[in-house]
C-alpha positions, 0 to 999 in steps of 0.5 A: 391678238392685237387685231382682235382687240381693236376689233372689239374696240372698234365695234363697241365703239359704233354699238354705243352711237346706236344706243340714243335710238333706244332711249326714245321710248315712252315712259309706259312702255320703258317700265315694262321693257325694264322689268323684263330685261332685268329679269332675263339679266337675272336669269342669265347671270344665275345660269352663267354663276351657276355653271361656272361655279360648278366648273370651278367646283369640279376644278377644285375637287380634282386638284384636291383627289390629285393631291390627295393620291399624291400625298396621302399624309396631308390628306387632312390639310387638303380635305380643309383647304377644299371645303373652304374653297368649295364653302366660298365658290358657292357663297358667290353663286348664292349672292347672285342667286340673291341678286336675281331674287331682287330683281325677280321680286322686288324689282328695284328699277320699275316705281 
C-alpha cells in the first residue's frame, strides 16, 4: 500500500514539471482549447455522477428490501429513510447536471 502511494506521488510529481509546456499557447487558440476541455470535464463529470449515483441508488434500495424482508413491522420507517436518502443522492446528480449546463452554455471561462 505504501509502494503504491509513493508511486502515485512520485508521478504526479514529475506530471506537474510538464505543465509549463502547456501554458505556452497563444491566446486565440487557448479560448478555444478551454472551451472544449470544459465541455468534455462536463461530460465526464455528468456520466461519472450519474452512474455512481445509480450505484448508489441500487445500493439503497437493496439495503432498504433487505430490511424490509427483515423486519416487515418497520416497513413504514424504512420506506421514508429510503426516499429520503434516495431524494438526496439524486439531488447531487442534478447539481452536477447543473454544472454541466453552465459550462455547455453559458461557459464561464471563455470571454
Amino acid at each position: 500500500m505504501r509502494n503504491r502511494l509513493v508511486l502515485t506521488l512520485a508521478l504526479v510529481a514529475v506530471a506537474s514539471l510538464f505543465t509549463p509546456l502547456y501554458a505556452q499557447e497563444a491566446a486565440a487558440a487557448a479560448d478555444g482549447g478551454v472551451r472544449m476541455w470544459s465541455v468534455i470535464t462536463a461530460g465526464f463529470a455528468l456520466a461519472f455522477a450519474a452512474g455512481l449515483g445509480a450505484l448508489a441508488q441500487a445500493r439503497g434500495l437493496s439495503s432498504a428490501a433487505e430490511g424490509i424482508a427483515r423486519n416487515p413491522a418497520a416497513a413504514g420507517e424504512i420506506r421514508g429513510a429510503l426516499i429520503l436518502g434516495l431524494v438526496l443522492i439524486e439531488s447531487l446528480v442534478i447539481y452536477v447536471l447543473l454544472v454541466a449546463l453552465i459550462l455547455f452554455f453559458a461557459n464561464p471561462f471563455v470571454g
